[in-house]
PDB file of N, CA, C and O in Angstrom:
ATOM      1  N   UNK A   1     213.664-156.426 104.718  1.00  0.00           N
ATOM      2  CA  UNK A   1     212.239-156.253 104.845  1.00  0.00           C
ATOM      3  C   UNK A   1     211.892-154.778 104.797  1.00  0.00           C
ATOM      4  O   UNK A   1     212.821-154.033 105.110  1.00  0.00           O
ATOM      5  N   UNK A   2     210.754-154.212 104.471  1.00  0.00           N
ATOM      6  CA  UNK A   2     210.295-153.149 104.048  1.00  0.00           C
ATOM      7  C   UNK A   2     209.478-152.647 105.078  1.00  0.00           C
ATOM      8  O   UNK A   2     208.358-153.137 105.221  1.00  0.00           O
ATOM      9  N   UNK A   3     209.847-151.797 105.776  1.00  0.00           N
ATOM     10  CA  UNK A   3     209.010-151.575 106.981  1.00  0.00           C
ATOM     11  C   UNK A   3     208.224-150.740 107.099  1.00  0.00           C
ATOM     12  O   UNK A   3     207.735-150.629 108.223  1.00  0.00           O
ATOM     13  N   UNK A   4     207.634-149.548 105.738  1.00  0.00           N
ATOM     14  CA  UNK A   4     206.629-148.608 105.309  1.00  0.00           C
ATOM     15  C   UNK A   4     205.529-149.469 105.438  1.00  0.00           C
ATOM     16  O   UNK A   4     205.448-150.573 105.976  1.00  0.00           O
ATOM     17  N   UNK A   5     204.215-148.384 104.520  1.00  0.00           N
ATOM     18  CA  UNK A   5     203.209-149.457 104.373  1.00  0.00           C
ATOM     19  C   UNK A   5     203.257-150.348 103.507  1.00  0.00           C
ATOM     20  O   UNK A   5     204.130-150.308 102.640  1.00  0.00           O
ATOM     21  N   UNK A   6     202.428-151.238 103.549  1.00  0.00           N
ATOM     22  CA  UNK A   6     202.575-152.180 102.690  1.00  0.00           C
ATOM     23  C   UNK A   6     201.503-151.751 101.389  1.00  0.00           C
ATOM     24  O   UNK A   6     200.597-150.984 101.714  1.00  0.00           O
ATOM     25  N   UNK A   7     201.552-152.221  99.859  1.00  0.00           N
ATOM     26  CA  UNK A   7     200.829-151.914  99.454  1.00  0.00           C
ATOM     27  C   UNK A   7     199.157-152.556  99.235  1.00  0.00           C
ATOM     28  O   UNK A   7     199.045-153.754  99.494  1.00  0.00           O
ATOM     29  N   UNK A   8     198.018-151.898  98.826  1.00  0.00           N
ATOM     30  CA  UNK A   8     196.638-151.636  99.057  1.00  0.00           C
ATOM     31  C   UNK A   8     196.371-153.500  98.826  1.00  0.00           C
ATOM     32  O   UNK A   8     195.555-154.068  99.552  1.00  0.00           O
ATOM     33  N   UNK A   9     197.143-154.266  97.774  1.00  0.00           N
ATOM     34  CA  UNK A   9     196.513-155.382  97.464  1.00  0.00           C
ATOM     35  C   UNK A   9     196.859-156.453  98.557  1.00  0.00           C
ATOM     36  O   UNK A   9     196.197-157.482  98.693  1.00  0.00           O
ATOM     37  N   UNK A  10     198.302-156.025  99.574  1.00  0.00           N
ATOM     38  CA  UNK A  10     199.437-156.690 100.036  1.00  0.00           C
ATOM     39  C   UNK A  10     198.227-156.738 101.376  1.00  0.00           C
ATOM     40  O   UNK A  10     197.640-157.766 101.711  1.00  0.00           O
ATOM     41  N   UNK A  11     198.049-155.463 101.975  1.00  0.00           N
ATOM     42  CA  UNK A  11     196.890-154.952 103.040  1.00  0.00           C
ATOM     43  C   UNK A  11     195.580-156.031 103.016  1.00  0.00           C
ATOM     44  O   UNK A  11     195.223-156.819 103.892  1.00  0.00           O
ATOM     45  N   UNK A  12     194.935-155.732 101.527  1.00  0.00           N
ATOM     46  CA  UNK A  12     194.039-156.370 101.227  1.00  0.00           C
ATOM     47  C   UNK A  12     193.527-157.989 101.635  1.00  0.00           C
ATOM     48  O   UNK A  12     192.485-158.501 102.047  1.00  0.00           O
ATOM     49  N   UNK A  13     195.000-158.492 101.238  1.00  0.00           N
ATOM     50  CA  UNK A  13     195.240-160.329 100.964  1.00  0.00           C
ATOM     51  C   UNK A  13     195.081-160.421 102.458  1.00  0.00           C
ATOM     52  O   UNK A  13     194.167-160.949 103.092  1.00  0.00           O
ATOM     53  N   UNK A  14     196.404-159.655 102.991  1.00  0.00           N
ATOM     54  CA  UNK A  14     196.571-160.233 104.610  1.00  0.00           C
ATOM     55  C   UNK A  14     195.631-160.123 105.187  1.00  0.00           C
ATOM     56  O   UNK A  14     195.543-161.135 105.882  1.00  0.00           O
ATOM     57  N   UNK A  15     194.362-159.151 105.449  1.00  0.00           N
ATOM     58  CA  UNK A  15     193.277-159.135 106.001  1.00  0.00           C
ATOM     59  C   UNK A  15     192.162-160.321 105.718  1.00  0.00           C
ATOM     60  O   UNK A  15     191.284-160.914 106.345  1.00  0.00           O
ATOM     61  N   UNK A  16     192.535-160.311 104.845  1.00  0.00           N
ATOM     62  CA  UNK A  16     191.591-161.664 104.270  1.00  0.00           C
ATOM     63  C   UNK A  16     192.452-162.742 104.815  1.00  0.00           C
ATOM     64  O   UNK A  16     192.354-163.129 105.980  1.00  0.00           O
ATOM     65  N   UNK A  17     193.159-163.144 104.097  1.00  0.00           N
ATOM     66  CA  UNK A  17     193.752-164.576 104.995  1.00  0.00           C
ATOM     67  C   UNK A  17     193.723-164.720 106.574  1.00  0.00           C
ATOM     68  O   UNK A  17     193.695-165.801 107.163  1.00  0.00           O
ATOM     69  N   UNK A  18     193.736-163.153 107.321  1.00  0.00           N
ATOM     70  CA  UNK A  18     194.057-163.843 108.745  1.00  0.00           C
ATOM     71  C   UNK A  18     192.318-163.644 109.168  1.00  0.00           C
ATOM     72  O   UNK A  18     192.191-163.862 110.373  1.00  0.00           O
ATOM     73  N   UNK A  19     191.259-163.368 108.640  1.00  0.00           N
ATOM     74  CA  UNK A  19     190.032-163.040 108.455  1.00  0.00           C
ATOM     75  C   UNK A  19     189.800-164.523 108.802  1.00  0.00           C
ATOM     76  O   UNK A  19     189.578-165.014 109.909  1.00  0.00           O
ATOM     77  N   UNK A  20     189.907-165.150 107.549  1.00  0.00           N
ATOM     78  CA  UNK A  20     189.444-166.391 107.158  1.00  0.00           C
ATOM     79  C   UNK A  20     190.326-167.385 108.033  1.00  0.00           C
ATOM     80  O   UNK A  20     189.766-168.432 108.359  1.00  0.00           O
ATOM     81  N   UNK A  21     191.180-167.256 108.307  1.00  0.00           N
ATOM     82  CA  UNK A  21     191.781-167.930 109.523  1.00  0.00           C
ATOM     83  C   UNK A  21     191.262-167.873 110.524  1.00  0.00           C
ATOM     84  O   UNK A  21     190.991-168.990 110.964  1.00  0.00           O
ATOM     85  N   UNK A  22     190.864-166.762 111.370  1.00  0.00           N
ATOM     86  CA  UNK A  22     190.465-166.098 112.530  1.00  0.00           C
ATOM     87  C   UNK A  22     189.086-167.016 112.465  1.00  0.00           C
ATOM     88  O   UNK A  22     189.005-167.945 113.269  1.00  0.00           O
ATOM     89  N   UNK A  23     187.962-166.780 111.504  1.00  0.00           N
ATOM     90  CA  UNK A  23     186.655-167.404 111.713  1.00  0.00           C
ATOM     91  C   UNK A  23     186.694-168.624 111.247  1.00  0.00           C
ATOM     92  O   UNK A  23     185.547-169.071 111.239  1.00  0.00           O
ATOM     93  N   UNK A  24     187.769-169.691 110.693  1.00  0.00           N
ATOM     94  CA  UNK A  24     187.349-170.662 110.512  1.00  0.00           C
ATOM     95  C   UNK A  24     187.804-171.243 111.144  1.00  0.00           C
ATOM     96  O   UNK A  24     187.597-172.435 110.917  1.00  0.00           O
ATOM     97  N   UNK A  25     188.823-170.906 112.491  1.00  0.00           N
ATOM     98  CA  UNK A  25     189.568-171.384 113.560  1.00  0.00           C
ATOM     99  C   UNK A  25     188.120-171.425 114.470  1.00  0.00           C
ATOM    100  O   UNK A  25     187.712-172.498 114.914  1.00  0.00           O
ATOM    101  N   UNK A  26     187.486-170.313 114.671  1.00  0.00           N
ATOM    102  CA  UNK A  26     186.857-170.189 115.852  1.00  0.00           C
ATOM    103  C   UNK A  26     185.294-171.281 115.208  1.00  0.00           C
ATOM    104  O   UNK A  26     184.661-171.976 116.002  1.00  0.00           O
ATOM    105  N   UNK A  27     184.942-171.208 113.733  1.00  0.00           N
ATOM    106  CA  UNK A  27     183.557-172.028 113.599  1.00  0.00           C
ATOM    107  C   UNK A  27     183.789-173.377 113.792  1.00  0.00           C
ATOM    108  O   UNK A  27     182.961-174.228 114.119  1.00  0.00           O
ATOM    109  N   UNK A  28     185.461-173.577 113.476  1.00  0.00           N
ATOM    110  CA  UNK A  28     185.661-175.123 113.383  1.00  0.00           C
ATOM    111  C   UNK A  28     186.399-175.624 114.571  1.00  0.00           C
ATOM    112  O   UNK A  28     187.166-176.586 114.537  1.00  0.00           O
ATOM    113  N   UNK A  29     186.142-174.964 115.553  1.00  0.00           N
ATOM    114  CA  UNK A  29     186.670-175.191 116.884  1.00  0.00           C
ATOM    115  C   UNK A  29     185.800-176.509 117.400  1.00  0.00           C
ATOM    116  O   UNK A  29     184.612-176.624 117.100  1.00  0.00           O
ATOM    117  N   UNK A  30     186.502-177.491 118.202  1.00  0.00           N
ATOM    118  CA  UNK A  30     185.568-178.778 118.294  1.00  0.00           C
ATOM    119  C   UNK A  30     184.976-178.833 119.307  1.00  0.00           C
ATOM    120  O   UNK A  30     185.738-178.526 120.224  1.00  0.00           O
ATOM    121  N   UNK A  31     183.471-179.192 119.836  1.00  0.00           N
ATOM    122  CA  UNK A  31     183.145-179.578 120.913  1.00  0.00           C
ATOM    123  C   UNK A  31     183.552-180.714 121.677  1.00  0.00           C
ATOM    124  O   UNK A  31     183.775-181.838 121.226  1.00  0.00           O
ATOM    125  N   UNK A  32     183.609-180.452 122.519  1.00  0.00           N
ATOM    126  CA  UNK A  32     183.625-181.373 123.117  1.00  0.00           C
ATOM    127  C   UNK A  32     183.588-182.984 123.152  1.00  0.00           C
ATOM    128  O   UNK A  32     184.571-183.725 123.156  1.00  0.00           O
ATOM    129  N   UNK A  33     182.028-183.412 123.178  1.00  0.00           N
ATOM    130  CA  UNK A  33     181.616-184.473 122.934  1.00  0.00           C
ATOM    131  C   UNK A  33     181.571-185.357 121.359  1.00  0.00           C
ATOM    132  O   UNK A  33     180.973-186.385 121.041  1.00  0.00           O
ATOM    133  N   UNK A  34     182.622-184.306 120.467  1.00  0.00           N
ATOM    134  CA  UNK A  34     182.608-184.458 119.357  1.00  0.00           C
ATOM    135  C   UNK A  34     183.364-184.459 118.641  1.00  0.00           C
ATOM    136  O   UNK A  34     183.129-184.601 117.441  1.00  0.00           O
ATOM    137  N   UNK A  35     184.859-184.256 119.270  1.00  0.00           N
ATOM    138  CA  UNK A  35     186.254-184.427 118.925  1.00  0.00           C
ATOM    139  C   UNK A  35     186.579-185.395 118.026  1.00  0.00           C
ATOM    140  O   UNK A  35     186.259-186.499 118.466  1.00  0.00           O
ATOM    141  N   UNK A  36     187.137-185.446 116.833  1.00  0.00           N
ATOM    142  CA  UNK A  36     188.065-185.931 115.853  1.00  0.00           C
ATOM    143  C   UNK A  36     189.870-185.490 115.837  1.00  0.00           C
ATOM    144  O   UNK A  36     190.481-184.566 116.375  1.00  0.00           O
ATOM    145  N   UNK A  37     190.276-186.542 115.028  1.00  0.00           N
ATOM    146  CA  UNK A  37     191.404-186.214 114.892  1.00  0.00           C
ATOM    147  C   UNK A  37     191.548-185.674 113.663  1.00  0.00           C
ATOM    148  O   UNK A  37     192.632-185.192 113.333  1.00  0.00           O
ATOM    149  N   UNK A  38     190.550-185.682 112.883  1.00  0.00           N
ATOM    150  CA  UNK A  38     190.538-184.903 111.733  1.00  0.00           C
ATOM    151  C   UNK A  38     189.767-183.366 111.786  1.00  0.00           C
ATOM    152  O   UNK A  38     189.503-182.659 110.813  1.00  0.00           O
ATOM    153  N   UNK A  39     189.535-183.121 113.012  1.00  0.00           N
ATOM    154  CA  UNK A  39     189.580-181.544 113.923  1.00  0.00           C
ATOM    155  C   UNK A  39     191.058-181.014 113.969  1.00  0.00           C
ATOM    156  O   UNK A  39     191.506-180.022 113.393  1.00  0.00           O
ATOM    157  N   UNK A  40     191.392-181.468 114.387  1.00  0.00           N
ATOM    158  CA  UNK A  40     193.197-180.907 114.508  1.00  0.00           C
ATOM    159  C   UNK A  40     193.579-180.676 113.212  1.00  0.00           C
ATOM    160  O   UNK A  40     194.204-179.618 113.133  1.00  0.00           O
ATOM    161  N   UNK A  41     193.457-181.226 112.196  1.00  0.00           N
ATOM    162  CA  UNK A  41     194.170-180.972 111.236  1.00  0.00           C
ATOM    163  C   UNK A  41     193.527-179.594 110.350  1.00  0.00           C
ATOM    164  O   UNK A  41     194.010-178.811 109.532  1.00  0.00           O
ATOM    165  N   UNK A  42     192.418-179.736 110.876  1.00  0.00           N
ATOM    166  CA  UNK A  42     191.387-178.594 109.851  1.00  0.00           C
ATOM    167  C   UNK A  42     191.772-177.185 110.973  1.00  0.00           C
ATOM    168  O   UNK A  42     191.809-176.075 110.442  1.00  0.00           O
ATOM    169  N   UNK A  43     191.911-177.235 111.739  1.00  0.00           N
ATOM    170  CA  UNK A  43     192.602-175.656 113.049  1.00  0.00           C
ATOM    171  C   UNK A  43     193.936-175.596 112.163  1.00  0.00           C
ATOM    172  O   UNK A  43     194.276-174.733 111.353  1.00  0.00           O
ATOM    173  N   UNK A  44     194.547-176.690 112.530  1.00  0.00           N
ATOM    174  CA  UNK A  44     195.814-176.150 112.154  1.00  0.00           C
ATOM    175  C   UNK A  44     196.280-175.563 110.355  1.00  0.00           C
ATOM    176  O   UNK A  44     197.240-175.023 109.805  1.00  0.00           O
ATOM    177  N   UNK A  45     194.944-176.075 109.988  1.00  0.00           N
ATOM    178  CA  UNK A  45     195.148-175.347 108.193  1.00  0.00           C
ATOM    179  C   UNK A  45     194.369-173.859 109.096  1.00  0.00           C
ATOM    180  O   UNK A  45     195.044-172.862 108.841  1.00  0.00           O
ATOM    181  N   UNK A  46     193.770-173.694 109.563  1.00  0.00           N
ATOM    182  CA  UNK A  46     193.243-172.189 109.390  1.00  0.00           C
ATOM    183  C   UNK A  46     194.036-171.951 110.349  1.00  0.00           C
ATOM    184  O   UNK A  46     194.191-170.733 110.261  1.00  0.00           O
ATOM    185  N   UNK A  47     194.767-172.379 111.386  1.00  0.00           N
ATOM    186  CA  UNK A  47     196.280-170.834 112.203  1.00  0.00           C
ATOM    187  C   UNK A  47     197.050-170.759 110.863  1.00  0.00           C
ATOM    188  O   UNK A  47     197.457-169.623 110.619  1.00  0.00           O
ATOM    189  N   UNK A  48     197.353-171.717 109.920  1.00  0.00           N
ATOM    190  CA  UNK A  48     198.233-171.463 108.442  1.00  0.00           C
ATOM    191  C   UNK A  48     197.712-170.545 108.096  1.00  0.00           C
ATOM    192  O   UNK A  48     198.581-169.715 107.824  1.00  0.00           O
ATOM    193  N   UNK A  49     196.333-169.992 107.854  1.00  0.00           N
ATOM    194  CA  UNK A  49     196.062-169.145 106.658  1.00  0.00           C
ATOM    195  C   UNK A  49     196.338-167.841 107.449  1.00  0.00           C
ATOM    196  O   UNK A  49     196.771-166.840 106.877  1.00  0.00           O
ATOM    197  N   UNK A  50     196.002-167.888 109.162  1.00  0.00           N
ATOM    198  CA  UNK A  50     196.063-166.711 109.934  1.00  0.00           C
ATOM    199  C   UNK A  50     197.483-166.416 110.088  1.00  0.00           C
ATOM    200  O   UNK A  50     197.777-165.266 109.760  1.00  0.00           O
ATOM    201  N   UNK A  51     198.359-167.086 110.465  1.00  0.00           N
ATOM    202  CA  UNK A  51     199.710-166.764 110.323  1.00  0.00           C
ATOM    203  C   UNK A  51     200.535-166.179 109.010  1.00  0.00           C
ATOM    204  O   UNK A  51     201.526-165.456 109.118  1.00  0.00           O
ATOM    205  N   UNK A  52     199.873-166.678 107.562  1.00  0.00           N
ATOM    206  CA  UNK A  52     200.680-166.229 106.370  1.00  0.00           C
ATOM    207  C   UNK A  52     199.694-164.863 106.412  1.00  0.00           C
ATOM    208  O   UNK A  52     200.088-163.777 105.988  1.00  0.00           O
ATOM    209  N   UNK A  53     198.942-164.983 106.733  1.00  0.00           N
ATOM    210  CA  UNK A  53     198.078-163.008 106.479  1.00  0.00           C
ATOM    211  C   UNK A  53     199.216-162.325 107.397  1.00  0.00           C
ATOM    212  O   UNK A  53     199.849-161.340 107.018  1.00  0.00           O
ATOM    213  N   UNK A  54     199.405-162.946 108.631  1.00  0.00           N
ATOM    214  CA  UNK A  54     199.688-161.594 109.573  1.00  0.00           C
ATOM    215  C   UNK A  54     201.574-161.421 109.029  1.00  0.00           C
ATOM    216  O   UNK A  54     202.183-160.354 109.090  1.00  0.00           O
ATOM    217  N   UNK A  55     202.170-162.726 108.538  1.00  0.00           N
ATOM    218  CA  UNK A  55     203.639-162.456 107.930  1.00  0.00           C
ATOM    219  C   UNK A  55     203.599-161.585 106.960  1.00  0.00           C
ATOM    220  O   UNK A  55     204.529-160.794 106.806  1.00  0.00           O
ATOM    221  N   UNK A  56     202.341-161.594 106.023  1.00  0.00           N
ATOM    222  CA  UNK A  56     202.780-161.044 104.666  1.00  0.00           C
ATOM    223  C   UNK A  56     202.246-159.396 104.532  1.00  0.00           C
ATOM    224  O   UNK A  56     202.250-158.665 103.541  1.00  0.00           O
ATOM    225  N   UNK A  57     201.735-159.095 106.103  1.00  0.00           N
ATOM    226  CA  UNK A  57     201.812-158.055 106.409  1.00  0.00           C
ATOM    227  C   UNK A  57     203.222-157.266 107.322  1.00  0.00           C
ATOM    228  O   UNK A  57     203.593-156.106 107.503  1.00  0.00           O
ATOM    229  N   UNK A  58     203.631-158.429 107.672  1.00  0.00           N
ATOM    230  CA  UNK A  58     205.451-158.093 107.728  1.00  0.00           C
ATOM    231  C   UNK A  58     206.620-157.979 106.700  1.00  0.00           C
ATOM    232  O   UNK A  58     207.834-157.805 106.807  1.00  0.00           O
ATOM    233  N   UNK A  59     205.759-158.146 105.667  1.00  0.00           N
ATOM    234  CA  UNK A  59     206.550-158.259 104.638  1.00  0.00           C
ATOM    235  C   UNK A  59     207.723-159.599 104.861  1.00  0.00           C
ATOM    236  O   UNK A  59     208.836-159.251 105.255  1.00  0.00           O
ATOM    237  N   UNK A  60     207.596-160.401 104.730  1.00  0.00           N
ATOM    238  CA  UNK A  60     208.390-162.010 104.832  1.00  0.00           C
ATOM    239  C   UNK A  60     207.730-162.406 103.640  1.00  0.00           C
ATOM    240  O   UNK A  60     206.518-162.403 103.423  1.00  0.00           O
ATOM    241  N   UNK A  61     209.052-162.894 102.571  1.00  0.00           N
ATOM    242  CA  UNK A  61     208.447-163.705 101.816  1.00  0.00           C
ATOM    243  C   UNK A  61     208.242-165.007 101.577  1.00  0.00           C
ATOM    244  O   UNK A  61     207.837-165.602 100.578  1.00  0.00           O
ATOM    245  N   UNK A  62     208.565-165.347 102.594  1.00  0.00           N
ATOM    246  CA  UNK A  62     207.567-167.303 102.452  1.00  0.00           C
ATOM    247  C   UNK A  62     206.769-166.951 102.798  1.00  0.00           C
ATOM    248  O   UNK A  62     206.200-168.021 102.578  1.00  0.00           O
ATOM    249  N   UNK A  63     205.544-166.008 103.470  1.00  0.00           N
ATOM    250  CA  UNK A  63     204.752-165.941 104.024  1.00  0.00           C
ATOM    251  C   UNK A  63     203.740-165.866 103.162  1.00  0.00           C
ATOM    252  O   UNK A  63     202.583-166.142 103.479  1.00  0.00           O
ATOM    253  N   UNK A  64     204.225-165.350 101.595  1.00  0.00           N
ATOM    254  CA  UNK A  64     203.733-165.247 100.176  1.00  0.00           C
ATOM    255  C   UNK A  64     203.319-166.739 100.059  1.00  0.00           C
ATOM    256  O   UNK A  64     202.175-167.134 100.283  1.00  0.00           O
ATOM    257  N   UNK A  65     204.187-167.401  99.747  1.00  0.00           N
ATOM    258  CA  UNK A  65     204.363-169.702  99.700  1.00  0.00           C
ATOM    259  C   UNK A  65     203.310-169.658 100.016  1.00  0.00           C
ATOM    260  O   UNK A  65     202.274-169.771  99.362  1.00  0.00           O
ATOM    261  N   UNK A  66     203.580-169.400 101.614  1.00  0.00           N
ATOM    262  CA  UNK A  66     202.752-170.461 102.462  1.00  0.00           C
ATOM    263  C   UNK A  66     201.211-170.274 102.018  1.00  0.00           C
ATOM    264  O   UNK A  66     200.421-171.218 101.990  1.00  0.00           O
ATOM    265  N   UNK A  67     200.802-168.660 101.601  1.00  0.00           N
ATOM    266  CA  UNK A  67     199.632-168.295 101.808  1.00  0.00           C
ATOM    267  C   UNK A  67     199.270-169.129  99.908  1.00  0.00           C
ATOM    268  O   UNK A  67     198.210-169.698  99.649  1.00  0.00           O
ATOM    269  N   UNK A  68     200.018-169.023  99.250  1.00  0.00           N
ATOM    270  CA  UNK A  68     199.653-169.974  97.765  1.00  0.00           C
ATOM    271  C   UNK A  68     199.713-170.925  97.847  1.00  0.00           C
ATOM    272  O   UNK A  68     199.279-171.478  96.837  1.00  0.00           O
ATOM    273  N   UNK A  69     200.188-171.836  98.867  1.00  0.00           N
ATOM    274  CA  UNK A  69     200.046-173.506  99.371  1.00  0.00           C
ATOM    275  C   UNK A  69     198.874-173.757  99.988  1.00  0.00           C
ATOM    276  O   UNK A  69     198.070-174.654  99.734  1.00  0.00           O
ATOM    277  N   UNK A  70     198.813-172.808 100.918  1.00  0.00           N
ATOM    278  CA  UNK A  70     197.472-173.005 101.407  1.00  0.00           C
ATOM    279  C   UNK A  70     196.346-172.993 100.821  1.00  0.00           C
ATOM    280  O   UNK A  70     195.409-173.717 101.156  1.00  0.00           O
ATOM    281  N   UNK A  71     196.304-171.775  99.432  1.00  0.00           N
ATOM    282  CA  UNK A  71     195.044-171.666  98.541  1.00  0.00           C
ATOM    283  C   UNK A  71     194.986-173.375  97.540  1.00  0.00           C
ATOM    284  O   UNK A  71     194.024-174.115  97.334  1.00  0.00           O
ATOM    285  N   UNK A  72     196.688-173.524  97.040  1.00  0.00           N
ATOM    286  CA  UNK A  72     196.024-174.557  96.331  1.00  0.00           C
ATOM    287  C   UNK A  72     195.787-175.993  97.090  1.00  0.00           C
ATOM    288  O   UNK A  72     195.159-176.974  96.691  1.00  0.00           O
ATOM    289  N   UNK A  73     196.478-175.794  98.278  1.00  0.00           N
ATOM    290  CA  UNK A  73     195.755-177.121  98.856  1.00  0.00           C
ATOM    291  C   UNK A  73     194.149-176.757  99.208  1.00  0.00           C
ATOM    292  O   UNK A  73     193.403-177.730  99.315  1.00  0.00           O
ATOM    293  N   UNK A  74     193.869-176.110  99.298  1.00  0.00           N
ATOM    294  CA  UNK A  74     192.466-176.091  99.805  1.00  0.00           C
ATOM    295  C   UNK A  74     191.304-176.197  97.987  1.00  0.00           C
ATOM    296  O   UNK A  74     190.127-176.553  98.057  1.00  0.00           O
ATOM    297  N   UNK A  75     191.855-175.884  96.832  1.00  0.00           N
ATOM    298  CA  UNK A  75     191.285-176.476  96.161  1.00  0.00           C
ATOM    299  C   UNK A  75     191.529-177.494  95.450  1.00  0.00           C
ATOM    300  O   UNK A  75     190.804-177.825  94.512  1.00  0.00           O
ATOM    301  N   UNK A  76     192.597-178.134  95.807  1.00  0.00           N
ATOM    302  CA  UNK A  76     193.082-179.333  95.675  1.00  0.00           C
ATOM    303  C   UNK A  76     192.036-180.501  96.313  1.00  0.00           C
ATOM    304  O   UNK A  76     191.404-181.392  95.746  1.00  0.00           O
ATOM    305  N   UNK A  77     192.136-180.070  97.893  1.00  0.00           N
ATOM    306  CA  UNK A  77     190.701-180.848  98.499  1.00  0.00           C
ATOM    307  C   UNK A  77     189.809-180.845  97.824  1.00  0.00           C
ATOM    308  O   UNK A  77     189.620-181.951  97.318  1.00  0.00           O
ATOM    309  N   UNK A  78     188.984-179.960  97.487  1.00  0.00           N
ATOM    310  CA  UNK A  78     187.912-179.746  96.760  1.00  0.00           C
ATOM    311  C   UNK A  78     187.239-180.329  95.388  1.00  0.00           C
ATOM    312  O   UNK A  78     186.177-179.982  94.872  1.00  0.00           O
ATOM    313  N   UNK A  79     187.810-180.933  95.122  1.00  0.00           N
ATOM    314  CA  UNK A  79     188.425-181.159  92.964  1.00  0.00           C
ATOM    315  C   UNK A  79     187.278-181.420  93.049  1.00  0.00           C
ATOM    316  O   UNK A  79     186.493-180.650  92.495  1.00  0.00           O
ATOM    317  N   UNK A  80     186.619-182.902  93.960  1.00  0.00           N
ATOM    318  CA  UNK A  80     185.401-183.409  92.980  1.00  0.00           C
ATOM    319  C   UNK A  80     184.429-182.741  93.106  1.00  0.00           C
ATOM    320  O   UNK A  80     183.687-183.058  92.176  1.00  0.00           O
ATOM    321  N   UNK A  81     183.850-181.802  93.854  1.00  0.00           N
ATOM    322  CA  UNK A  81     182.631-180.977  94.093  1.00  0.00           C
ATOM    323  C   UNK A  81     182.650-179.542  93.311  1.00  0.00           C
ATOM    324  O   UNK A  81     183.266-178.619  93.844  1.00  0.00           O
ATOM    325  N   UNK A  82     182.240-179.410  92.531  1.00  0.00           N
ATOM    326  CA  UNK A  82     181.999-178.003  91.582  1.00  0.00           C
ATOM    327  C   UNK A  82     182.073-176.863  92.451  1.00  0.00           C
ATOM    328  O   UNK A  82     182.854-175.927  92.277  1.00  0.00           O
ATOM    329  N   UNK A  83     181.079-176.978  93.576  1.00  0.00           N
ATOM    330  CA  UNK A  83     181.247-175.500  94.186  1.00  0.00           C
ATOM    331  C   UNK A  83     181.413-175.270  95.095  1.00  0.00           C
ATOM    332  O   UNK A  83     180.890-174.275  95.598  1.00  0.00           O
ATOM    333  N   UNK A  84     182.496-176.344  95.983  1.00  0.00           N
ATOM    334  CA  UNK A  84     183.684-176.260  96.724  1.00  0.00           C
ATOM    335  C   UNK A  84     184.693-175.980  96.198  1.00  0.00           C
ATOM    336  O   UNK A  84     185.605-175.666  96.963  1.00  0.00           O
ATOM    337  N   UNK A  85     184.958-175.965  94.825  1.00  0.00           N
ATOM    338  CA  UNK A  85     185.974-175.455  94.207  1.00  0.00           C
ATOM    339  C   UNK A  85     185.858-173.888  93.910  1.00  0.00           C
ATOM    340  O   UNK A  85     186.776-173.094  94.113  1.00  0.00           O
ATOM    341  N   UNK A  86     184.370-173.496  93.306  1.00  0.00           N
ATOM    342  CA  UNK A  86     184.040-172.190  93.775  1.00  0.00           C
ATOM    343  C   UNK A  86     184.391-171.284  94.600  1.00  0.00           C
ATOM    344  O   UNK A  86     184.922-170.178  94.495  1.00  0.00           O
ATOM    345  N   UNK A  87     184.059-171.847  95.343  1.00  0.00           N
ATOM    346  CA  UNK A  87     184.234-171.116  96.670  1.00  0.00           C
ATOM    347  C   UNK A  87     185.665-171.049  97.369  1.00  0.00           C
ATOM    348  O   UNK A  87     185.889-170.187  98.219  1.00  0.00           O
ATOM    349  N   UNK A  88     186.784-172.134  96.925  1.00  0.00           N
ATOM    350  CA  UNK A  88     187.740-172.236  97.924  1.00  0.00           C
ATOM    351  C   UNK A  88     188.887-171.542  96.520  1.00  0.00           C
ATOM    352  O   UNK A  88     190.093-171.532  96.764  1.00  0.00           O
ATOM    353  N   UNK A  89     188.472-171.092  95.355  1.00  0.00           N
ATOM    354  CA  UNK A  89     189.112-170.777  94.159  1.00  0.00           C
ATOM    355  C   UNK A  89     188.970-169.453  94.781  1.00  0.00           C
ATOM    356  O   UNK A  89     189.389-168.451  94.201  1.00  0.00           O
TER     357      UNK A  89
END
């Protein structure tokens, strides 16, 4: 592992992924009176996206995978809606 800085795009990604982890953990956090079990599964995709940002700022490379599994599952979900694919592309 490479323990300098990392480079500007490497910086870039990870901030964003653990970004988008960080706030879609905390918007999609469940109330209370309103709990699903299909809540759990949507946290645990965004600690994924927050965990491969903060690895691939350790330089680990599955942390690379995980963070391109995560993009194409998330527009994988998306297929039939035009600009959910937008947006999650």
């Amino acid at each position: 592992m490479n323990l300098g800085k990392p480079p500007l795009s490497v910086l870039v990604l990870s901030c964003l992924y653990m970004a988008v982890g960080a706030i879609g953990f905390a918007y999609h956090f469940p109330r209370p009176p309103a709990f699903h079990h299909e809540d759990v599964r949507i946290e645990a995709s965004e600690l994924l996206a927050f965990v491969a940002g903060v690895f691939m700022l350790r330089a680990h490379n599955w942390a690379r995978w995980l963070a391109a599994a995560w993009m194409a599952f998330h527009v994988v979900i998306s297929f039939p809606v035009a600009r959910q694919i937008a947006i999650h592309s």
